[in-house]
C-alpha positions in Angstrom: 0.0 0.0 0.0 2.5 2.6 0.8 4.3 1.9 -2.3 1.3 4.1 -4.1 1.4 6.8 -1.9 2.8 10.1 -3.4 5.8 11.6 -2.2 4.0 14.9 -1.2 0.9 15.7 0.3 -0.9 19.3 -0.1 -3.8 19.7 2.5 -5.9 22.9 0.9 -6.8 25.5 2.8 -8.9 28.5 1.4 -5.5 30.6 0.0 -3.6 27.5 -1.2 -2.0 24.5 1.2 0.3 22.8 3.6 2.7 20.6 1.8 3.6 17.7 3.6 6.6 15.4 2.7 5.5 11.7 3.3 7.7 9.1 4.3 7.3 5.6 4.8 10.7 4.4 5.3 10.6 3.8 8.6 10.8 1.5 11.4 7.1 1.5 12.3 6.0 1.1 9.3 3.6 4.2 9.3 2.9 6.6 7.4 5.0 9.7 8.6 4.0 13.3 7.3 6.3 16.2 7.6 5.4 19.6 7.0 7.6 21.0 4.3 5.4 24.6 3.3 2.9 26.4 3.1 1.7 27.7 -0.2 -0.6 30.9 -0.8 -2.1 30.7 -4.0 -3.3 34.1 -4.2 0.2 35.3 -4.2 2.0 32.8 -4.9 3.8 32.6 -1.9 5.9 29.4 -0.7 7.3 30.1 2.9 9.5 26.9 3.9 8.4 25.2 7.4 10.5 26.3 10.1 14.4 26.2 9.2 13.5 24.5 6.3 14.8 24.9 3.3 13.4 23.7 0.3 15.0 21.4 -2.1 14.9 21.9 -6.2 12.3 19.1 -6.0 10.3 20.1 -3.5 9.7 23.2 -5.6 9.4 21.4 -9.1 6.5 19.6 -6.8 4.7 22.7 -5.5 5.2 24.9 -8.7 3.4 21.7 -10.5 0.5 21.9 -7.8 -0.1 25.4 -7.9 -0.2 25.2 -11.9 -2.8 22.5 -11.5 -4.8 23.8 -8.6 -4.9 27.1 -10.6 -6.7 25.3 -13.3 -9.0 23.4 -10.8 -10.1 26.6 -9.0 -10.5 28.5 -12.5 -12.6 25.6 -14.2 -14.8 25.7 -10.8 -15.1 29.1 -10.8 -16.7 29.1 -14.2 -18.8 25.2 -13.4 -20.5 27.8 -11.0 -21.4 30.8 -13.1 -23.2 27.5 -15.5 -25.0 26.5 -12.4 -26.2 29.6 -11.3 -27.4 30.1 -15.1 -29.1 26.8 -14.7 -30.5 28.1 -11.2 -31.8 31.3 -12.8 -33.4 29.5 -16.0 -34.9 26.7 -13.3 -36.7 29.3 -11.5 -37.4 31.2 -14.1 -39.3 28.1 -15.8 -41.1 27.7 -12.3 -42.7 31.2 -11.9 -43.8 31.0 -15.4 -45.3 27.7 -15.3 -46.2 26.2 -12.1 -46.0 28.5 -9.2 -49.4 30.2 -7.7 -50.1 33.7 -6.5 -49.3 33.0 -3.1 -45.9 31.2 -4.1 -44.7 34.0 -5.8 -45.8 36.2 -3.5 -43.9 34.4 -1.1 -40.7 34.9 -2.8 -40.7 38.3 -4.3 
């Protein structure tokens, strides 16, 4: 199992993440995760945990995760504009075609 596991993990927050190195290499034989970051996506800021300092990799890994959650939060961003379009047409259809006096009274 902890053969699949990534080598980092990035727990979202609203502005962007703590990164997490995991490691599994260990005596236990648990799953070990050690904060490496913390990421700001709004700004694009990547402050090292601690004394920490960050390794080529570590960045290659968290410039690639900020690139795709960039693209997640953008394609979301639009999904709900096309929902609330859908909302609006939904109601729309509703007032026009099955609500009574009293419901739209109710609501307006």
């Amino acid at each position: 199992m902890s053969g699949d596991l990534p080598e980092y993990y990035f727990r979202v927050r609203e502005n962007g993440a703590f990164v997490y190195r995991i490691d599994t290499a260990n005596r236990q034989r648990r799953i070990d995760m050690d904060q490496i970051a913390v990421v700001n996506i709004r700004n694009g800021q990547v402050k090292p945990h601690g004394d920490r300092e960050l390794s080529d990799a570590d960045m290659a890994a968290i410039s690639d995760w900020i690139e795709e959650r960039t693209e997640v939060l953008a394609w979301r961003e639009i999904d709900d504009i096309h929902r609330a379009v859908d909302y609006l047409n939904l109601t729309t259809h509703w007032a026009q075609s099955k609500a009574n006096d009293e419901q739209l009274e109710a609501v307006t």
